[in-house]
N, C-alpha and C positions, 0 to 999 in steps of 0.2 A: 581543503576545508573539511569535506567528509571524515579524512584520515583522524584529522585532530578531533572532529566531533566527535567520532565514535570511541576513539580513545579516551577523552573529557568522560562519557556516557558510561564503558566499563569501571574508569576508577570508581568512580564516584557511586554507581550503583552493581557494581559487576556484570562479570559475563552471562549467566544466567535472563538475570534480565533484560540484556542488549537482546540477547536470542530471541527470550519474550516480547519483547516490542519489533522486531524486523517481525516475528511471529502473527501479532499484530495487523504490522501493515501489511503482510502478505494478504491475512486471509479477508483483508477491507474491511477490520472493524472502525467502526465508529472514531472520532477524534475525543468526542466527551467521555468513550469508556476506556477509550486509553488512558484519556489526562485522569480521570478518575482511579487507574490503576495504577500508574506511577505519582500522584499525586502531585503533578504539574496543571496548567493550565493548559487549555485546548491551544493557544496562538506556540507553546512550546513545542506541544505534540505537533503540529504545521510546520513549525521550523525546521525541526527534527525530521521531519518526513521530504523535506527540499534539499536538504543539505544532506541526508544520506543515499538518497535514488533520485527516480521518478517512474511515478505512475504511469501505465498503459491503459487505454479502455476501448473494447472489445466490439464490436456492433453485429452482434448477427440474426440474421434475420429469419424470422418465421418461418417453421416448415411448411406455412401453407404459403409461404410469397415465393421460397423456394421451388415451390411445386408449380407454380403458376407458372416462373422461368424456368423450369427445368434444370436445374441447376440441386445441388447436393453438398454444402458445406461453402463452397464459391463465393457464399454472398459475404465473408467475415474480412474484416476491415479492422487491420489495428493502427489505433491514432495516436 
């Protein structure tokens, strides 16, 4: 499914802009300023974002809660 989206996603708009939208979801914009930038709807821009990856998020904790356990980067947890 990915393959074909992304295909569907080039013709239709080119490769430039495929770039620009993975560009997009890399850097965690927004869904309303993407759909706003290709001119789709935000439930499109969701779709689009399921069907080409999936997200990671990151949890790390305070250098002052690290400091408390002694610890130096240890506390990061990806879900």
């Amino acid at each position: 499914m990915a393959i074909t989206t992304a295909e569907n996603f080039i013709s239709q708009h080119g490769k430039a802009k495929f770039l620009r939208l993975i560009e997009m979801f890399q850097n965690n914009e927004s869904g309303p300023r993407i759909a706003h930038e290709f001119s789709v709807t935000r439930q499109r821009i969701h779709q689009l974002k399921v069907q080409l990856g999936h997200e990671r998020v990151v949890f790390v904790l305070h250098p002052e809660i690290e400091a408390i356990l002694g610890i130096s980067g240890a506390g990061r947890k990806t879900v």
